[in-house]
N, CA, C and O of each residue as an XYZ file, in Angstrom:
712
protein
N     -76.818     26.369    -22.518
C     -76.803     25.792    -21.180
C     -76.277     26.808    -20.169
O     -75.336     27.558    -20.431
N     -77.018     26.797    -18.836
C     -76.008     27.770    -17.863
C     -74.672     27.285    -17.850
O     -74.206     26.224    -18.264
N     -73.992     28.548    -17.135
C     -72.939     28.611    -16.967
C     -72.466     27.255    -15.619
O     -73.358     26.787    -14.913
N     -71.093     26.827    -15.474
C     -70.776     25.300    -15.111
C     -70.718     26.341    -13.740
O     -70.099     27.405    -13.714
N     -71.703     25.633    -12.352
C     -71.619     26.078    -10.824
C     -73.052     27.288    -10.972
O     -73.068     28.214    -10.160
N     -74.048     27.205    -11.900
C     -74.777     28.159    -12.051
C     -75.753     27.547    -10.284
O     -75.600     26.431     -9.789
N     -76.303     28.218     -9.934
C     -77.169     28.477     -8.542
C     -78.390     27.806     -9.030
O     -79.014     28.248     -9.995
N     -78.837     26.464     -8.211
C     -79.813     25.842     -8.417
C     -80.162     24.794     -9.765
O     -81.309     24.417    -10.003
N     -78.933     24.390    -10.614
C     -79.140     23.870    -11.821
C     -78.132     22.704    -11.570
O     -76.941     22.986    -11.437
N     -78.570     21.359    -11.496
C     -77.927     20.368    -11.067
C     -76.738     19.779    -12.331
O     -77.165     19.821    -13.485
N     -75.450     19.302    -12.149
C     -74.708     19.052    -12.726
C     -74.231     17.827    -12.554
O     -73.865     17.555    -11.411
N     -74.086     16.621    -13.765
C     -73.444     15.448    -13.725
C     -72.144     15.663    -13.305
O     -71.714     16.541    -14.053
N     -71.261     15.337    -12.503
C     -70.159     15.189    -11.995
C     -69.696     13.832    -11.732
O     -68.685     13.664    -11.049
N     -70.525     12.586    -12.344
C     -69.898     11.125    -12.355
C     -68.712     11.287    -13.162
O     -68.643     11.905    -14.224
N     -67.544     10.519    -12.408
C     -66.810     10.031    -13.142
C     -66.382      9.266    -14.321
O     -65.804      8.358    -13.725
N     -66.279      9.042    -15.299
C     -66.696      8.377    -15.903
C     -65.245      6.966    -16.106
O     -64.753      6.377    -17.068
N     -65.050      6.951    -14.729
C     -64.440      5.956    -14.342
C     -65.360      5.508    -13.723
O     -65.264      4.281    -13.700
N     -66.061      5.797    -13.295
C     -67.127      4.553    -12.522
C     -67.768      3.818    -13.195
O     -68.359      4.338    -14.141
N     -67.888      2.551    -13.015
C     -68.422      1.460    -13.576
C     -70.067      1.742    -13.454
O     -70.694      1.615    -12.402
N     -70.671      2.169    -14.801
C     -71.881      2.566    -15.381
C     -72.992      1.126    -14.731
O     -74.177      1.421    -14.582
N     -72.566     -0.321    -14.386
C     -73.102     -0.714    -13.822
C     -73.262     -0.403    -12.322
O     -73.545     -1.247    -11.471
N     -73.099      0.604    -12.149
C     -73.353      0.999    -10.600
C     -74.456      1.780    -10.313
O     -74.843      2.003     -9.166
N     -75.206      2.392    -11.764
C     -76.459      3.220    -11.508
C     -77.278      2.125    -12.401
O     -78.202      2.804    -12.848
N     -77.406      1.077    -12.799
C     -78.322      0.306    -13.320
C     -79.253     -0.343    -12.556
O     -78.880     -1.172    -11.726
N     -80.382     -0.092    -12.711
C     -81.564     -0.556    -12.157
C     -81.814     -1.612    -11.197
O     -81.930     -2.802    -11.489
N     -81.882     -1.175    -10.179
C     -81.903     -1.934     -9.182
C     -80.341     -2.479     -8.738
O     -80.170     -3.601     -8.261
N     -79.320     -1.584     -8.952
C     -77.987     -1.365     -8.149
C     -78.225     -0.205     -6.791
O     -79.291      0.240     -6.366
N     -77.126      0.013     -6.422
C     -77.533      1.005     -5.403
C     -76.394      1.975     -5.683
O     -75.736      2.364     -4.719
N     -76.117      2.376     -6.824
C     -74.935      3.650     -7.087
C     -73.751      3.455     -6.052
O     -73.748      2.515     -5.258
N     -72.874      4.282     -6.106
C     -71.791      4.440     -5.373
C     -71.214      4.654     -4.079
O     -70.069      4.510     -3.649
N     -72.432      5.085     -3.500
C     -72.639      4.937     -2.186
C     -72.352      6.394     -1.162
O     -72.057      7.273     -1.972
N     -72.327      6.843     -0.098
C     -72.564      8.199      0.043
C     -71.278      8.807     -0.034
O     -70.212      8.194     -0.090
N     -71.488     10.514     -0.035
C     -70.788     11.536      0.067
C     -70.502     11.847      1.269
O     -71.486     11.890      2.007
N     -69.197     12.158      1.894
C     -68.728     12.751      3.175
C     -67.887     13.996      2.711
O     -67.174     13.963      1.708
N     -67.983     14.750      3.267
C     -66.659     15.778      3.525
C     -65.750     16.033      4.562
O     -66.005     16.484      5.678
N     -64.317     15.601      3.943
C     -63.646     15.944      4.895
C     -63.169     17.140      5.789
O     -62.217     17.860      5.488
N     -64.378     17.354      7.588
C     -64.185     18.615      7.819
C     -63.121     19.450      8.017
O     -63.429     20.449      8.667
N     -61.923     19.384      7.666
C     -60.716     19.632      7.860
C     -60.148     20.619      6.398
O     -59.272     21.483      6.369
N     -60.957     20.136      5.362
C     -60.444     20.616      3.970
C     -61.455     19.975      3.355
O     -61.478     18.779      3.064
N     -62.786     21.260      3.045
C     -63.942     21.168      2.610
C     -63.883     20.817      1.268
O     -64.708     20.021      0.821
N     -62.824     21.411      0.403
C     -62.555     20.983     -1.187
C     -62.324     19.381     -1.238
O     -61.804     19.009     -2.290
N     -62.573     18.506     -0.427
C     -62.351     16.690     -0.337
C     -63.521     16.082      0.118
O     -64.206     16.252      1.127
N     -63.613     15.257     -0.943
C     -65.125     14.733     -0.395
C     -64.521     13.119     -0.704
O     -63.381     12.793     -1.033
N     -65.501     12.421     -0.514
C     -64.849     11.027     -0.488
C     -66.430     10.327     -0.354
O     -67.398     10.487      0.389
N     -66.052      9.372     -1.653
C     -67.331      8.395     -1.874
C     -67.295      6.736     -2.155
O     -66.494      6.134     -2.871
N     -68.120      6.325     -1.575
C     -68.013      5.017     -2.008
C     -68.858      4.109     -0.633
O     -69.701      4.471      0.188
N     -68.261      2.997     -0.842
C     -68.719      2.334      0.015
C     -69.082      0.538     -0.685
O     -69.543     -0.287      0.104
N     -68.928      0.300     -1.541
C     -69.766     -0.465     -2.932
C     -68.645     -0.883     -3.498
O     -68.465     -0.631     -4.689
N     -67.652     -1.620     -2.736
C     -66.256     -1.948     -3.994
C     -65.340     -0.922     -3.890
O     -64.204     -1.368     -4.050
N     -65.359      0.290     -3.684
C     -64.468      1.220     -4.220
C     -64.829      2.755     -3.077
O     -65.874      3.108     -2.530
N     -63.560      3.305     -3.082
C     -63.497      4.668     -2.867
C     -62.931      5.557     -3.767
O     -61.842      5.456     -4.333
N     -63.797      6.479     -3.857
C     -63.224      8.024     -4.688
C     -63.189      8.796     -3.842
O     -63.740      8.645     -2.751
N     -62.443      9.903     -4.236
C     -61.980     11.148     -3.640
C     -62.141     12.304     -5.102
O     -61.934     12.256     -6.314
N     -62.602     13.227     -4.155
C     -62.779     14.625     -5.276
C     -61.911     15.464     -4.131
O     -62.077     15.395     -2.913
N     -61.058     16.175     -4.764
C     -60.395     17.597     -4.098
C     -60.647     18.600     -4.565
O     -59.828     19.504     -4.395
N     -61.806     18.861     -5.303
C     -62.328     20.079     -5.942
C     -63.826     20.430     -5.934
O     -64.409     21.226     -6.670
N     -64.429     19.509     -4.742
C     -65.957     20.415     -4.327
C     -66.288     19.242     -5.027
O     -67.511     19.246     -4.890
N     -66.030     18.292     -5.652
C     -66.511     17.363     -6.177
C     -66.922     17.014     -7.982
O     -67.478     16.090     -8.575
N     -66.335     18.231     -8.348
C     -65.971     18.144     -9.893
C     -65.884     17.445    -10.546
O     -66.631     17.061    -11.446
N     -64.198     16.901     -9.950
C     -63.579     15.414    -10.807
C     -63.436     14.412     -9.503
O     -63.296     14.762     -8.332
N     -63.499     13.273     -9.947
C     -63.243     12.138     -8.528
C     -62.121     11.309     -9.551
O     -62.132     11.254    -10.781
N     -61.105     10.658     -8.534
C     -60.428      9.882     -8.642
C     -60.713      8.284     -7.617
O     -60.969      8.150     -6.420
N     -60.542      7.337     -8.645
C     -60.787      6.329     -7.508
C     -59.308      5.873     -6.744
O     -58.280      5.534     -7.331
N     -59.524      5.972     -5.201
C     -58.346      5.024     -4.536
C     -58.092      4.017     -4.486
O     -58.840      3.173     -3.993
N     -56.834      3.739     -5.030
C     -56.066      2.257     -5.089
C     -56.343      1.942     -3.560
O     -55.380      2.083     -2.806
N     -57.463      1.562     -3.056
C     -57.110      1.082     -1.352
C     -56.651     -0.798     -1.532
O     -56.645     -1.668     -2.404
N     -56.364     -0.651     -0.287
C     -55.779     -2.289      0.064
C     -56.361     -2.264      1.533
O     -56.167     -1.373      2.360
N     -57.114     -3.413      1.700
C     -58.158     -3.873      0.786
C     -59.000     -2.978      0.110
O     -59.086     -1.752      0.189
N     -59.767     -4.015     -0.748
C     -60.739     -2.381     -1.667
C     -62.615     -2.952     -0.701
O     -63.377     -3.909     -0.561
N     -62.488     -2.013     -0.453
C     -64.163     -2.104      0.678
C     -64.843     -2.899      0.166
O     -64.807     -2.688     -1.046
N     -65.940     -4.348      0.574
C     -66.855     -5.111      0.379
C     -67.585     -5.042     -0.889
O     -68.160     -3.956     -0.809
N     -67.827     -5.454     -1.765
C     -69.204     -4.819     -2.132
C     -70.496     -5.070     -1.976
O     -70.970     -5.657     -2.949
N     -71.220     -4.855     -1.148
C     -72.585     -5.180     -0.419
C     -73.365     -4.192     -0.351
O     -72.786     -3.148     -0.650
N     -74.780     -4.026     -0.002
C     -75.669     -3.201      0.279
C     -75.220     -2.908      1.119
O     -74.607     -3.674      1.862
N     -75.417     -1.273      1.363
C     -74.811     -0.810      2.785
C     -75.762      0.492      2.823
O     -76.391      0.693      1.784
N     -75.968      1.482      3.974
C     -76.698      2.458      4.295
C     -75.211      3.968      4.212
O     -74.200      4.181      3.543
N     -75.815      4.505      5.111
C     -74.233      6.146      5.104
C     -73.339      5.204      5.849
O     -73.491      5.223      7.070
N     -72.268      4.228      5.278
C     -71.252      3.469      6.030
C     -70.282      4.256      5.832
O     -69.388      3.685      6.456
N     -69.672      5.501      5.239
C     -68.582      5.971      4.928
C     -68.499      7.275      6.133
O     -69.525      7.878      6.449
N     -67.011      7.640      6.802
C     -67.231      8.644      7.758
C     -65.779      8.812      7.299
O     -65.030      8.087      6.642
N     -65.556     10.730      8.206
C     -64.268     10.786      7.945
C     -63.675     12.373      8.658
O     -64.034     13.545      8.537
N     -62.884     11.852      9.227
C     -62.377     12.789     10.520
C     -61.742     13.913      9.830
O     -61.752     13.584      8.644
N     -61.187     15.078      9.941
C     -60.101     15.952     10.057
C     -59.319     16.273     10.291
O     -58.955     17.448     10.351
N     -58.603     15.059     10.576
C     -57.529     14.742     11.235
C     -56.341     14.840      9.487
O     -56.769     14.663      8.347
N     -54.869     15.166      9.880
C     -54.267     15.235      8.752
C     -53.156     13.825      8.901
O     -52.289     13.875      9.773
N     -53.267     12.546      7.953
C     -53.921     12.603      7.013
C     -55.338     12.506      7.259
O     -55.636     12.765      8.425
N     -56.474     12.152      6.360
C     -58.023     11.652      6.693
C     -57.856     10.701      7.297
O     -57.062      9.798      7.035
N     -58.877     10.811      8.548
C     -59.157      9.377      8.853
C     -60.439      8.703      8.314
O     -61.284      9.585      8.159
N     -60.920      7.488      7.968
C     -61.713      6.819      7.099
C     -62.230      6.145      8.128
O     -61.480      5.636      8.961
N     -63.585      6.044      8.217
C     -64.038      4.713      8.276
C     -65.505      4.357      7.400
O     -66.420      5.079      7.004
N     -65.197      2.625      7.294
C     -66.115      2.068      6.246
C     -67.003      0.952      7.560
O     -66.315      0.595      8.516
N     -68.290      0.551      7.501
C     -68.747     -0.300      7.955
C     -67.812     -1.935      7.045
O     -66.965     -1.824      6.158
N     -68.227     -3.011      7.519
C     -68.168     -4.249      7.195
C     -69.554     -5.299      8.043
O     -69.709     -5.698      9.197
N     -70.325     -5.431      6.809
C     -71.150     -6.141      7.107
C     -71.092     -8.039      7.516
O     -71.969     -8.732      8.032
N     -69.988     -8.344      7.136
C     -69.271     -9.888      7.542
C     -68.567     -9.949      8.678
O     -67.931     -8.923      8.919
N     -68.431    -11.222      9.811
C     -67.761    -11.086     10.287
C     -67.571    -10.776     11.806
O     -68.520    -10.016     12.001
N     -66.916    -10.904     13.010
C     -66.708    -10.253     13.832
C     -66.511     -8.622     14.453
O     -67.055     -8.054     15.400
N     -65.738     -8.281     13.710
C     -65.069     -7.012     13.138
C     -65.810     -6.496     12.286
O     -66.299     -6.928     11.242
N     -65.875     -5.274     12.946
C     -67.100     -4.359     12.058
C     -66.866     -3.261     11.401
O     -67.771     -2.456     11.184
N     -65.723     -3.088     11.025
C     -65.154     -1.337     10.871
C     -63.745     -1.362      9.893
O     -62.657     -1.775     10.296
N     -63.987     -0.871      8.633
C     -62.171     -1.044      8.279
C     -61.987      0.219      8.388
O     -62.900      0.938      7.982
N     -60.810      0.835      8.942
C     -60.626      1.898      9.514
C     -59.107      2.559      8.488
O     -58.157      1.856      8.143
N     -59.210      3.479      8.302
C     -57.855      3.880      7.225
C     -57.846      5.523      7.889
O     -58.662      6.428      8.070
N     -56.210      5.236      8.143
C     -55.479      6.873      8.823
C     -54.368      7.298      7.784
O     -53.313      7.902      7.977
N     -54.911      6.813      6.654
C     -54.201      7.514      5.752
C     -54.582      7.940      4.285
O     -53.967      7.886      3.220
N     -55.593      8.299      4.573
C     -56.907      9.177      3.871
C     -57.346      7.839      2.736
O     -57.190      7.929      1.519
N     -57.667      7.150      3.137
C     -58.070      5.915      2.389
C     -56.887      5.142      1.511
O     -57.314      4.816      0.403
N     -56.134      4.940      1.638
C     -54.977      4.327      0.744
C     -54.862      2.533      1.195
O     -54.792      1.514      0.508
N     -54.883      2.766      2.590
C     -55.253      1.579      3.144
C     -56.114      1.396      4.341
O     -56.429      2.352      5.050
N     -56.519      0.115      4.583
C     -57.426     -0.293      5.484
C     -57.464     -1.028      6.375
O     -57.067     -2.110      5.942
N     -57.853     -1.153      8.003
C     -57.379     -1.733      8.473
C     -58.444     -2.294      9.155
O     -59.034     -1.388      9.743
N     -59.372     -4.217      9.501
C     -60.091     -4.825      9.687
C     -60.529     -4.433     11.570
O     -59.773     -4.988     12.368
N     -61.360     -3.783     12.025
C     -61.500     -3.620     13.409
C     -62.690     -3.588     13.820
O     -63.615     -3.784     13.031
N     -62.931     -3.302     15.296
C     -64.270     -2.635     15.673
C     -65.503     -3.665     16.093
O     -66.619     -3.799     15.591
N     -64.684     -4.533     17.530
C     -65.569     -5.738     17.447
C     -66.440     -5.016     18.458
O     -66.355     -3.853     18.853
N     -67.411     -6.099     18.829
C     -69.138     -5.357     19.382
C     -69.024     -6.874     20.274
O     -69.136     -8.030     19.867
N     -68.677     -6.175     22.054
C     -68.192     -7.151     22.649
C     -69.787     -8.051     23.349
O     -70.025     -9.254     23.454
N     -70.608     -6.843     23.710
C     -71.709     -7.299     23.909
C     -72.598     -8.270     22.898
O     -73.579     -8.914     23.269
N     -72.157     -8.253     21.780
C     -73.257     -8.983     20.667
C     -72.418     -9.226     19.632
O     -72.846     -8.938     18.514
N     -71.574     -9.582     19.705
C     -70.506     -9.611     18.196
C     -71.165    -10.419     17.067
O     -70.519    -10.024     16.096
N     -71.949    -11.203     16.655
C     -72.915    -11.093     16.004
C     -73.723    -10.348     14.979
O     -74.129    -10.611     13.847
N     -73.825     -9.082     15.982
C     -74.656     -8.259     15.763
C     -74.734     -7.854     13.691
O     -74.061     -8.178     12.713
N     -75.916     -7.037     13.940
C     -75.570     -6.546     12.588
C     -75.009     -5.809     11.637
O     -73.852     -6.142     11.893
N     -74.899     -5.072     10.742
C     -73.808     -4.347     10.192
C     -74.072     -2.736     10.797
O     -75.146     -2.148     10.921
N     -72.455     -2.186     11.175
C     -73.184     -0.914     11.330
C     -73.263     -0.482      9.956
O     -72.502     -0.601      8.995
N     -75.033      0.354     10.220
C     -75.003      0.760      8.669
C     -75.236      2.605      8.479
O     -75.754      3.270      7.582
N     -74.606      2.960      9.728
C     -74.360      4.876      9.176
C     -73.598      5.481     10.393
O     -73.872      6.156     11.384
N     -72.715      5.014      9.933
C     -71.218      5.619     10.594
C     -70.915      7.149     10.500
O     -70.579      7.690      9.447
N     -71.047      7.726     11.557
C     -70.501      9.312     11.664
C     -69.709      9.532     13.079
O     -69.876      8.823     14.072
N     -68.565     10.956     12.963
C     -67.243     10.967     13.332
C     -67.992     12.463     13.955
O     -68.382     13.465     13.353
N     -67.992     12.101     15.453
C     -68.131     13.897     16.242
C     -66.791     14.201     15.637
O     -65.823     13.459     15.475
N     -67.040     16.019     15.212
C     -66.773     16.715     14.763
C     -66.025     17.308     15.629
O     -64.994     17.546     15.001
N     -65.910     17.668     16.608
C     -65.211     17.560     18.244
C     -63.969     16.610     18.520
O     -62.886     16.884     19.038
N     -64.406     15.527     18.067
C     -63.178     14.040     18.901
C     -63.620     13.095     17.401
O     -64.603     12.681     16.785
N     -62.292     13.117     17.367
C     -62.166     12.081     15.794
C     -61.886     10.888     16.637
O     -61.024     10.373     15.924
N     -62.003     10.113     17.619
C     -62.138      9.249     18.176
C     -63.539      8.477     18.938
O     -63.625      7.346     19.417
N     -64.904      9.930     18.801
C     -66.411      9.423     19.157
C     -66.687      9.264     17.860
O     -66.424     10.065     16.963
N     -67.364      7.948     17.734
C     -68.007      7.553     16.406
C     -69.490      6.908     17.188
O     -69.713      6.517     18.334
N     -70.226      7.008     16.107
C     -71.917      6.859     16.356
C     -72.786      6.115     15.133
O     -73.195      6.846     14.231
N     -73.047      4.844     15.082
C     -73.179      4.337     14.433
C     -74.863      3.215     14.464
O     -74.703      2.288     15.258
N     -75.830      3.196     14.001
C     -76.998      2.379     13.845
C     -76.849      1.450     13.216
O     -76.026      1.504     12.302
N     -77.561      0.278     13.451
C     -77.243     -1.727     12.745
C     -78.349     -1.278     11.509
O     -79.060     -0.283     11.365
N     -78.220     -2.003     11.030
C     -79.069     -2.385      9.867
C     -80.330     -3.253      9.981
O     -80.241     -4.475      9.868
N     -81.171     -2.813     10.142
C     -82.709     -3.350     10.629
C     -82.786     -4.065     12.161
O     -83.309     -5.142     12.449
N     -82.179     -3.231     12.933
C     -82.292     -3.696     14.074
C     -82.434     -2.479     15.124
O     -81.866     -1.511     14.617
N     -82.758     -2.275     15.891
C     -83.424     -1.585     16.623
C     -82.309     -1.172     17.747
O     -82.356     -1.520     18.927
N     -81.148     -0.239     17.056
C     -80.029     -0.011     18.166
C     -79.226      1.294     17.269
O     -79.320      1.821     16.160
N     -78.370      1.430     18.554
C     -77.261      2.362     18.014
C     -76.608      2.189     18.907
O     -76.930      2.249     20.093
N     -75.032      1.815     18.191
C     -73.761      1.746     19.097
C     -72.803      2.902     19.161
O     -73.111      3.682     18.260
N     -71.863      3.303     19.783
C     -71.112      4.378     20.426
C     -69.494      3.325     20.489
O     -69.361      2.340     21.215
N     -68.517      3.825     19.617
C     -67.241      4.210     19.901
C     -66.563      5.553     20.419
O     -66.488      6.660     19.886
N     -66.081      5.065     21.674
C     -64.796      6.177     21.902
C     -63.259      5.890     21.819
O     -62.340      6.591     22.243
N     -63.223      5.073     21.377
C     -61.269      4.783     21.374
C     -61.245      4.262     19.328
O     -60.833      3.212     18.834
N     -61.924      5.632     18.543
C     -62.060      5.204     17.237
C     -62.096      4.080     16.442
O     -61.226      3.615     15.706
N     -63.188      3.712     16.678
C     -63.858      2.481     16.171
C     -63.152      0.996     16.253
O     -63.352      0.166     15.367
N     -62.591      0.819     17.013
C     -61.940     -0.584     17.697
C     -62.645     -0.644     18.474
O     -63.228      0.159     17.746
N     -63.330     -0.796     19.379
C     -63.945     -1.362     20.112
C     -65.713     -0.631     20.155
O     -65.842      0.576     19.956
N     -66.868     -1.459     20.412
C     -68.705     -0.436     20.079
C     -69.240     -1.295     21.244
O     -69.179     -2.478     21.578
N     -69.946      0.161     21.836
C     -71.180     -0.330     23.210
C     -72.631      0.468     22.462
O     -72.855      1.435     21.734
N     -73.547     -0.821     23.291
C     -75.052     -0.104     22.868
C     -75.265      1.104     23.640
O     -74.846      1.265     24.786
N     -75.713      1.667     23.191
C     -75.574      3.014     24.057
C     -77.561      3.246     23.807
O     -78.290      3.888     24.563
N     -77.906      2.646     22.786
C     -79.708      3.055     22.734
C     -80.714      2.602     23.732
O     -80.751      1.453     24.171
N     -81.600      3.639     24.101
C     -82.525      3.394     25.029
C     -83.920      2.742     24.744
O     -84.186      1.747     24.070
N     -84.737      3.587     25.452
C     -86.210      2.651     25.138
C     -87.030      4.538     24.283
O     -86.649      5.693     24.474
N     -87.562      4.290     23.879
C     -88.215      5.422     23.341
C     -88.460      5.802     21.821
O     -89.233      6.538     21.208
N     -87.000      4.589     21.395
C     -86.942      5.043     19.678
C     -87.807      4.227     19.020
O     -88.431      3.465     19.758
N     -88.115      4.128     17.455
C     -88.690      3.662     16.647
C     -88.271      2.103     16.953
O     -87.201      1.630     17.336
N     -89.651      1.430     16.606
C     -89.265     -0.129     16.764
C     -89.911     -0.772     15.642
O     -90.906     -0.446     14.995
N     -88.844     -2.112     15.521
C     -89.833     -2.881     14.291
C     -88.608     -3.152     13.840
O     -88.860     -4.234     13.309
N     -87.502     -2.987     13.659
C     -86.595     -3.891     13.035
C     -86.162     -2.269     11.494
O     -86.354     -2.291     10.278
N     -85.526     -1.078     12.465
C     -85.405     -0.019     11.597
C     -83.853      0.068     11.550
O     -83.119     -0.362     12.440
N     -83.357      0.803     10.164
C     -82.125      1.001     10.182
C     -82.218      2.311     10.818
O     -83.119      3.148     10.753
N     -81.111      2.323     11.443
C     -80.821      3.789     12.507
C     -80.347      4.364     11.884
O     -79.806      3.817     10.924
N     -80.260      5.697     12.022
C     -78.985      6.883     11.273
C     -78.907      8.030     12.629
O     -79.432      9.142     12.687
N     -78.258      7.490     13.426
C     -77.712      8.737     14.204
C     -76.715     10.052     13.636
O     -76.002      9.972     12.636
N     -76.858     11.382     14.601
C     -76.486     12.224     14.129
C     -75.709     12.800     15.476
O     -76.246     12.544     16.554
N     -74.797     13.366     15.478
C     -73.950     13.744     16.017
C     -73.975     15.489     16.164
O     -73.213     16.092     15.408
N     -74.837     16.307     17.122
C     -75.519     17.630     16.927
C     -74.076     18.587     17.744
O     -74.129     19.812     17.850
């Protein structure tokens, strides 16, 4: 076998703390990868029940004891995460008023926020990302709905910020933050 980090040769790096029902057929695995831009050796996954953290490029993951432990629901890129020291976290929440559990202490705990004053209703944000600039602009698309909302006072409070021009039909958004 190549050598372990060989160039172009993909490597299992599941934990094998993760609950093997999480890649079974017709699950949706563990949910995405972020890096924390602050200290590239930390990545942080989940979204599905649980968060892990790798501090080694993603080698070994450990799962976080969080309080609460994140939803487990279908979700899109709901996981984001600032550079701020400690991490700041945020997870979508698809239930509810409050749309955002937000953790400033690199996921250990969580805290229920992020109402959507225009439509509170609305649907889940489902791909949460953190300008890289201001760990307080967050940019986030609903889940089959035809929008994208904008936090600036870190995800406590979301305005529609989408115009007329984008894809229509009832699409999940994934904004990007350039």
């Amino acid at each position: 076998p190549p050598a372990m980090g060989t160039p172009g040769v993909w490597e299992d790096v599941t934990s094998s703390e993760m609950d093997p029902e999480l890649f079974a057929d017709g699950e949706f695995g563990i949910g995405n990868i972020v890096t924390d831009p602050a200290r590239p050796t930390d990545l942080y996954a989940g979204g599905y029940g649980s968060i892990w953290k790798s501090t080694d490029y993603g080698l070994k993951w450990t799962k976080l004891d969080s309080k609460p432990n994140p939803p487990y629901l279908a979700l899109g890129h709901v996981l984001a995460v600032a550079g701020t020291t400690p991490a700041t976290l945020w997870m979508a929440n698809v239930n509810g008023e409050k749309h955002v559990f937000r953790s400033t202490d690199g996921g250990l705990t969580f805290t229920l926020t992020g109402t959507i004053a225009e439509q509170p209703d609305a649907a889940s944000l489902y791909s949460i990302v953190v300008d890289p600039n201001d760990a307080t602009h967050l940019l986030s698309g609903l889940h089959e709905q035809d929008k994208v909302l904008e936090s600036t006072d870190g995800g406590d409070t979301w305005k529609f910020v989408s115009g007329t021009g984008g894809p229509a039909g009832g699409k999940s958004w994934f904004p990007y933050v350039v």
